[in-house]
DSSP file (Angstrom, degrees, kcal/mol; ACC not computed):
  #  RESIDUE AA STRUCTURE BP1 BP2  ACC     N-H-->O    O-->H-N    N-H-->O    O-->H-N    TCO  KAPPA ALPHA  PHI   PSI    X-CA   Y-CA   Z-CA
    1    1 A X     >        0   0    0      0, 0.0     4,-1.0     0, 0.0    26,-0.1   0.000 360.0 360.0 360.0 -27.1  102.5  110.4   91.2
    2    2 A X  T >4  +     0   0    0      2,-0.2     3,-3.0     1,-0.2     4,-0.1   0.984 360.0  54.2 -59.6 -53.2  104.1  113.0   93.0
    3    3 A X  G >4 S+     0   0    0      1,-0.3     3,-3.0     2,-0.1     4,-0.3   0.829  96.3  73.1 -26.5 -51.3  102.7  115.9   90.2
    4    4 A X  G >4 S+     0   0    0      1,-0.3     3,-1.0     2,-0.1    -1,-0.3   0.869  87.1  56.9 -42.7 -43.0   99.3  114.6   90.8
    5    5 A X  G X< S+     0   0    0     -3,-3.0     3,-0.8    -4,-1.0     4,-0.4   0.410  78.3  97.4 -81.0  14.1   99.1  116.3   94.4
    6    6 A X  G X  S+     0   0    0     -3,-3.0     3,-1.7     1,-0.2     4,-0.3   0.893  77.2  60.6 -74.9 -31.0   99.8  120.1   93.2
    7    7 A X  G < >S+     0   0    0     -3,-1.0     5,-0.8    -4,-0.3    -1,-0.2   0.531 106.1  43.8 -88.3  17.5   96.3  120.8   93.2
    8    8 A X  G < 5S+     0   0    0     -3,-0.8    -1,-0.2     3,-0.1    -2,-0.2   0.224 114.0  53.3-106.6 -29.1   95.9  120.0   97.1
    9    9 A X  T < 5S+     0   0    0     -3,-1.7     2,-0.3    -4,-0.4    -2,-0.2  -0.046 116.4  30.2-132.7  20.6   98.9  121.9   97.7
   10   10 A X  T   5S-     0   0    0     -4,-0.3     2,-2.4     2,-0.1    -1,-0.1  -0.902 106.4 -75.2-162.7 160.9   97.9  125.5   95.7
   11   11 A X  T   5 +     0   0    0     -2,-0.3     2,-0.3    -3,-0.1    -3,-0.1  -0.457  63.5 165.0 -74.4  75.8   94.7  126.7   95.4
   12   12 A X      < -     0   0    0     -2,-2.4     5,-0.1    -5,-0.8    -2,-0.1  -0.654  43.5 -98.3 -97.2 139.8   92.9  124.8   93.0
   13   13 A X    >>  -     0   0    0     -2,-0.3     3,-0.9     1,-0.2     4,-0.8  -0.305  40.3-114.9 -72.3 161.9   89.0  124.5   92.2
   14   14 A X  H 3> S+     0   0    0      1,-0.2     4,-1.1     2,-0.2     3,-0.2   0.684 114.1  64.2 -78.2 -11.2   87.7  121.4   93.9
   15   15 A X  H 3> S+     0   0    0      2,-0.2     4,-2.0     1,-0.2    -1,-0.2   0.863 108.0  41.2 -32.6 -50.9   87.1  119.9   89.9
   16   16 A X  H <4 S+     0   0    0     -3,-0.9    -9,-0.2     2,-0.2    -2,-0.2   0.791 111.6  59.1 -71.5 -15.0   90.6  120.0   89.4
   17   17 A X  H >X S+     0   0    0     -4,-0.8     3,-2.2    -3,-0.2     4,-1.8   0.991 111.0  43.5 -61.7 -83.6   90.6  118.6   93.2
   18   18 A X  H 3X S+     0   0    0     -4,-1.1     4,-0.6     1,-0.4    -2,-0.2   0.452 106.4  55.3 -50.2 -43.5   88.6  115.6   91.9
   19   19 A X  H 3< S+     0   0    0     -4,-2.0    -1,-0.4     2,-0.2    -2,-0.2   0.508 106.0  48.0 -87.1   5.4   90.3  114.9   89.0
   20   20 A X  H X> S+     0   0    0     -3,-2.2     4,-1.6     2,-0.2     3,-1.3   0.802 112.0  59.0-102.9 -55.2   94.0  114.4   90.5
   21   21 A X  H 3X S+     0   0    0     -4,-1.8     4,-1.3     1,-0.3    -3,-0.2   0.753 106.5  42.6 -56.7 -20.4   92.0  112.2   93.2
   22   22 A X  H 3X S+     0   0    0     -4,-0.6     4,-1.5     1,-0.2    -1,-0.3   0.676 114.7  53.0 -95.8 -12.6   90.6  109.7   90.3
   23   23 A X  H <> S+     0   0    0     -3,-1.3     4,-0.6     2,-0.2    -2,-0.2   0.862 113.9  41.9 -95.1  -0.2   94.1  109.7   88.8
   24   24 A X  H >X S+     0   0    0     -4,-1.6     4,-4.1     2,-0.2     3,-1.3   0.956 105.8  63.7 -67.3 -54.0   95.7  108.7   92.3
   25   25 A X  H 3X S+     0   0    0     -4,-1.3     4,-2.6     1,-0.3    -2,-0.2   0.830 107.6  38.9 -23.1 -73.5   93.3  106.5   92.7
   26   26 A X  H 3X S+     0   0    0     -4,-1.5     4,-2.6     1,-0.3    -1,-0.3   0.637 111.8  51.1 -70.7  -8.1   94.5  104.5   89.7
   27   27 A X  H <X S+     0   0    0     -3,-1.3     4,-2.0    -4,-0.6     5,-0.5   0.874 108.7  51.9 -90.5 -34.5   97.8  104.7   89.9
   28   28 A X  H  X S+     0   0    0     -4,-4.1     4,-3.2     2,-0.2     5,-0.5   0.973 114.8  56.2 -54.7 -57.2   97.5  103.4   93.8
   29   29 A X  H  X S+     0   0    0     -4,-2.6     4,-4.7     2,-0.2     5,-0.2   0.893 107.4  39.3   6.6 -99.1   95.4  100.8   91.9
   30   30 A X  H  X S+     0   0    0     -4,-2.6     4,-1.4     1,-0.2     5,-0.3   0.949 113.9  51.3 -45.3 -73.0   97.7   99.8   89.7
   31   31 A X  H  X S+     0   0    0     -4,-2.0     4,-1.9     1,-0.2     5,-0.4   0.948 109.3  56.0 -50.5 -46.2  100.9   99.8   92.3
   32   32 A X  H >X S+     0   0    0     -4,-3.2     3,-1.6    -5,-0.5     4,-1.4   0.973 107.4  53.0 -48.6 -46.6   98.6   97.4   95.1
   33   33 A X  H 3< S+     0   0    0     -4,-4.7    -1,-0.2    -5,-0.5    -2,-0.2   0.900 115.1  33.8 -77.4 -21.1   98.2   95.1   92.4
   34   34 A X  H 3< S+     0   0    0     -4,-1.4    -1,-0.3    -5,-0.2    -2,-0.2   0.370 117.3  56.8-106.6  44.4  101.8   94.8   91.6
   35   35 A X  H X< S+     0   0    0     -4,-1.9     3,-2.1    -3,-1.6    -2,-0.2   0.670  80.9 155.5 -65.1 -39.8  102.6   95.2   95.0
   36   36 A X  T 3<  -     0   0    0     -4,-1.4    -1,-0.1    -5,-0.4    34,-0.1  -0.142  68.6 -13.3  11.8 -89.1  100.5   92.3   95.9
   37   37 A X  T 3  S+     0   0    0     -4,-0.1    -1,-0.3    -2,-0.1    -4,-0.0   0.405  99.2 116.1-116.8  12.8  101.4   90.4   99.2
   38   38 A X  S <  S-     0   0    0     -3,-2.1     6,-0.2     1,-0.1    36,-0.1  -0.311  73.2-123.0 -70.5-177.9  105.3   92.1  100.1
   39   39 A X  S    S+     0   0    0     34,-0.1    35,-0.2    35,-0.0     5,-0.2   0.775  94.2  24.0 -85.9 -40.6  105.8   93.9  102.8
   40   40 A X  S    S-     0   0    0      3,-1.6    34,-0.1    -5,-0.1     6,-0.1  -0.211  99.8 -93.3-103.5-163.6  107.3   97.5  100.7
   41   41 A X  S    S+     0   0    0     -2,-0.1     3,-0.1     1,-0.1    -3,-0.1   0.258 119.4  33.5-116.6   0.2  106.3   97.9   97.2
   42   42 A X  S    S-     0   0    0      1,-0.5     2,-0.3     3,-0.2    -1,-0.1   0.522 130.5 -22.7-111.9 -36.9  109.4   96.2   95.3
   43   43 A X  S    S-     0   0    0      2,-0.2    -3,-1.6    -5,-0.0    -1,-0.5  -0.901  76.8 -82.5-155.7 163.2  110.2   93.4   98.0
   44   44 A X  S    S+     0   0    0     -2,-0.3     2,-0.4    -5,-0.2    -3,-0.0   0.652 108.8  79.3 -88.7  18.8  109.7   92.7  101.1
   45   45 A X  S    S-     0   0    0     -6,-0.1    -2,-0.2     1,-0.0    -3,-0.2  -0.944  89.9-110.2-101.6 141.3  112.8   94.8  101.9
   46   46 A X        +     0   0    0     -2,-0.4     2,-0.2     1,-0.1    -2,-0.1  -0.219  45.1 177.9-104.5 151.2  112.5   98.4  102.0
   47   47 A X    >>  -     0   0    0     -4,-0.1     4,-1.5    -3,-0.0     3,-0.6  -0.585  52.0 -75.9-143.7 170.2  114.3  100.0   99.0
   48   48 A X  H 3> S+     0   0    0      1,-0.3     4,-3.6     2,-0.2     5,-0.4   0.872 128.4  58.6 -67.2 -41.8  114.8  103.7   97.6
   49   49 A X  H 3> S+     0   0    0      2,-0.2     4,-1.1     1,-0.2    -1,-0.3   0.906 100.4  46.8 -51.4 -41.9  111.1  103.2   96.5
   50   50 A X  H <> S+     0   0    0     -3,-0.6     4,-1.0     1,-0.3    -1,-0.2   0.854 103.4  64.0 -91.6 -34.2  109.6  102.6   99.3
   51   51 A X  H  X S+     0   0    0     -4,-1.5     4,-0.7     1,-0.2    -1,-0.3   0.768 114.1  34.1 -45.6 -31.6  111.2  105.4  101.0
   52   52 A X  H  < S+     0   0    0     -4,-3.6     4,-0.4     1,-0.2    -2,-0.2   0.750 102.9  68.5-112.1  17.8  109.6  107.7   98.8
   53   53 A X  H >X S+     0   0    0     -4,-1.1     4,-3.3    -5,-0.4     3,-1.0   0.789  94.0  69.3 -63.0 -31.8  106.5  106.0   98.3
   54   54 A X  H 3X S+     0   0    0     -4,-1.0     4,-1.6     1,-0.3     5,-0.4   0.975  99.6  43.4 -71.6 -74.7  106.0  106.9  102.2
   55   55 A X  H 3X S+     0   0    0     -4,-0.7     4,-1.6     1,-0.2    -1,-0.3   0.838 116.2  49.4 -47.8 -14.7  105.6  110.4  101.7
   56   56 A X  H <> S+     0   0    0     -3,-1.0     4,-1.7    -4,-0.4    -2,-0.2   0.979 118.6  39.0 -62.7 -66.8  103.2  109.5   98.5
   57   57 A X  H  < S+     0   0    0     -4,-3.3     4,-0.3     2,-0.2    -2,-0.2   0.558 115.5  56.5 -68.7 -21.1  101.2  106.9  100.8
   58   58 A X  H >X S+     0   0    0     -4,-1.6     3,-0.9    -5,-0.2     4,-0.6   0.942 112.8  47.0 -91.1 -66.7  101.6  110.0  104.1
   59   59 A X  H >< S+     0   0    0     -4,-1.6     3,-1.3    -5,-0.4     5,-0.3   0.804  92.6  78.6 -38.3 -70.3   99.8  112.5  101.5
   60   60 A X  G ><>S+     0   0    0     -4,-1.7     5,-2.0     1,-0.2     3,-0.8   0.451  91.1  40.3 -45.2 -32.5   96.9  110.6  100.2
   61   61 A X  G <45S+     0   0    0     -3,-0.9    -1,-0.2     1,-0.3     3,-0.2   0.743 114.6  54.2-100.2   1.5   94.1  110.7  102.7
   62   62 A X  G <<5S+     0   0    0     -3,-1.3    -1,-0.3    -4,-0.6    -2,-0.2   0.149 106.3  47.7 -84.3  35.8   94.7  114.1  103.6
   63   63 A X  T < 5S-     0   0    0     -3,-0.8    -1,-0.2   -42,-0.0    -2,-0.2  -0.249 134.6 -99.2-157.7 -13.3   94.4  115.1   99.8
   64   64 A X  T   5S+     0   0    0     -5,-0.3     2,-0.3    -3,-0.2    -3,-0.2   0.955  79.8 138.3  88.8  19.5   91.1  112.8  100.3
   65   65 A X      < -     0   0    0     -5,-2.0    -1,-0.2    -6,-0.1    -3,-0.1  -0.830  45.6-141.5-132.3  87.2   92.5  109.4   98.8
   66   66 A X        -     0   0    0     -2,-0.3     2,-0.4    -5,-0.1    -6,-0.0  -0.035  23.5-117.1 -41.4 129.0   91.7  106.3  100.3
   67   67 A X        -     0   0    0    -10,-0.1    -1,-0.1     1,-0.1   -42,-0.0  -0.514  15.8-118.4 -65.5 134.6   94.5  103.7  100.4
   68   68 A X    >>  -     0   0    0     -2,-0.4     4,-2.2   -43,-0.1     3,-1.5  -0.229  44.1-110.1 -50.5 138.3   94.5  100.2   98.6
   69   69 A X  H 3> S+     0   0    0      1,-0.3     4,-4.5     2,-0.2    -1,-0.1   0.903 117.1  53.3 -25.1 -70.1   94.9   97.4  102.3
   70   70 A X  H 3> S+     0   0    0      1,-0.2     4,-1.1     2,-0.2    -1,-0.3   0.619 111.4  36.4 -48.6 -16.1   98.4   96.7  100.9
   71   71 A X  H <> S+     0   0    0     -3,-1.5     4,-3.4     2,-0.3    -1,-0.2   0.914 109.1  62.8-114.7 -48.4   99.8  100.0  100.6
   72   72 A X  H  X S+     0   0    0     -4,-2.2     4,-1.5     2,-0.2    -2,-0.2   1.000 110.7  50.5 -40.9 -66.9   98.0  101.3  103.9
   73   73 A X  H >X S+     0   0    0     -4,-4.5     3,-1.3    -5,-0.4     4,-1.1   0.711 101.5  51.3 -19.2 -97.3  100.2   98.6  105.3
   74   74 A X  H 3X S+     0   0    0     -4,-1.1     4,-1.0     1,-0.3     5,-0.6   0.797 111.5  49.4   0.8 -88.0  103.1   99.5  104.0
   75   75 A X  H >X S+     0   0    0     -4,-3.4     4,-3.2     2,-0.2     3,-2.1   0.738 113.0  50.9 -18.2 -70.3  102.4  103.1  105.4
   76   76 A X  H XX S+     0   0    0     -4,-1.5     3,-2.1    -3,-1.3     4,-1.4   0.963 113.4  39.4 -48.0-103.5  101.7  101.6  108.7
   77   77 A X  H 3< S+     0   0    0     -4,-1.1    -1,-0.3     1,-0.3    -2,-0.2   0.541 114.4  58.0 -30.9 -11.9  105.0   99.3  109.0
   78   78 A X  H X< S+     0   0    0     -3,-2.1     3,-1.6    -4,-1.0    -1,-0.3   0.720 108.3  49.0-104.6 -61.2  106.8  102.5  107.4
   79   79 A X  H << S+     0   0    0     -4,-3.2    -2,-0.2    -3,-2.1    -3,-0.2   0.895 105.0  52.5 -50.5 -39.3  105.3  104.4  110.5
   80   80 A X  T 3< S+     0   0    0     -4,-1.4     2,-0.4    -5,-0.2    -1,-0.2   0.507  79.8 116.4 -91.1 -11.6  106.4  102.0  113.3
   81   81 A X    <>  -     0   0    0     -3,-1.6     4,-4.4     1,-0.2     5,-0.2  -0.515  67.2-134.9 -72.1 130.0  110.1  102.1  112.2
   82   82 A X  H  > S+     0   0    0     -2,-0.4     4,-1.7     2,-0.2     5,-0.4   0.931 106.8  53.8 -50.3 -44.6  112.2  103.7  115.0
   83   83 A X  H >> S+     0   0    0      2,-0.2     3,-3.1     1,-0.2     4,-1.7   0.896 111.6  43.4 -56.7 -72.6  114.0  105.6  112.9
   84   84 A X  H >> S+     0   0    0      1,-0.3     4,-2.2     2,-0.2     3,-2.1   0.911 111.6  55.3 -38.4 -60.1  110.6  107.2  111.2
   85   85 A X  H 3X S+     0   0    0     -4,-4.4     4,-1.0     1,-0.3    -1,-0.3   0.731 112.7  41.3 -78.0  -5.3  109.1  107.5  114.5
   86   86 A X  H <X S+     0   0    0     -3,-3.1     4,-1.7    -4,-1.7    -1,-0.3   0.560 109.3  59.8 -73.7 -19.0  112.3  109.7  115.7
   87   87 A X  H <X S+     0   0    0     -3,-2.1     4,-1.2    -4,-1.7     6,-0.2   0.770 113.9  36.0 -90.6 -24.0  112.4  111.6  112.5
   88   88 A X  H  <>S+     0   0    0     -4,-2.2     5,-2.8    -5,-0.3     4,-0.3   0.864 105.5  65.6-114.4  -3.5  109.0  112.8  113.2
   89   89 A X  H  <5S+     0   0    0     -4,-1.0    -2,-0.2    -5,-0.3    -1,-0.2   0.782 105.4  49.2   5.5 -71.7  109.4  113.1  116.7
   90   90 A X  H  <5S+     0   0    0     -4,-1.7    -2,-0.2     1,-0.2    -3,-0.1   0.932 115.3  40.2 -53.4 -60.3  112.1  115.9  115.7
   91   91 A X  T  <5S-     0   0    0     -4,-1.2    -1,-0.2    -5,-0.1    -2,-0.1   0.311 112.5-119.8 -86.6 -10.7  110.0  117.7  113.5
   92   92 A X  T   5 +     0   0    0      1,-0.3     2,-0.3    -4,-0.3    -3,-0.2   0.810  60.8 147.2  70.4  44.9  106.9  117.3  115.7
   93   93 A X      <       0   0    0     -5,-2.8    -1,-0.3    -6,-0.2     0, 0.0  -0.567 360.0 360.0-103.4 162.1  104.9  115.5  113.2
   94   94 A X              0   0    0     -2,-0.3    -1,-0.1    -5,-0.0    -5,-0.1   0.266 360.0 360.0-133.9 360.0  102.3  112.8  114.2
């Protein structure tokens, strides 16, 4: 998933734009449905995945890619950990 977001992140025509957003799209697709109801995306304990899922899930609606409920969740509960909200604290991220 990650590959998908180079054309967001260089100067790409907005066709090529358009077509990385319908192939996020499906793969966020696919992972909410076997996400279904945990809390992270393997379990409901946060895992190597889910750390880098965050930056995946961070990315998407500024790249213009709504999130599936579950996975916006997941973002959300990812967001409200103390640790995350010191780490971007530091770094002056919001």
């Amino acid at each position: 998933m990650h590959g998908a977001y180079a054309p967001f992140f260089r100067d790409f025509p907005e066709p090529e734009k358009q077509r990385a957003r319908e192939k996020i799209k499906k793969a966020f697709a696919i992972l909410a449905d076997q996400m279904g109801d945990k809390a992270f995306v393997i379990s409901n304990d946060m895992t190597i995945a889910a750390c880098y899922l965050f930056w995946i899930l961070m990315v998407a609606p500024k790249s213009g890619v709504d999130l599936p409920a579950n996975l916006q969740n997941c973002l959300d509960r990812m967001k409200a950990m103390p640790s995350v909200i010191r780490a971007f604290a530091e770094e002056g991220l919001s």
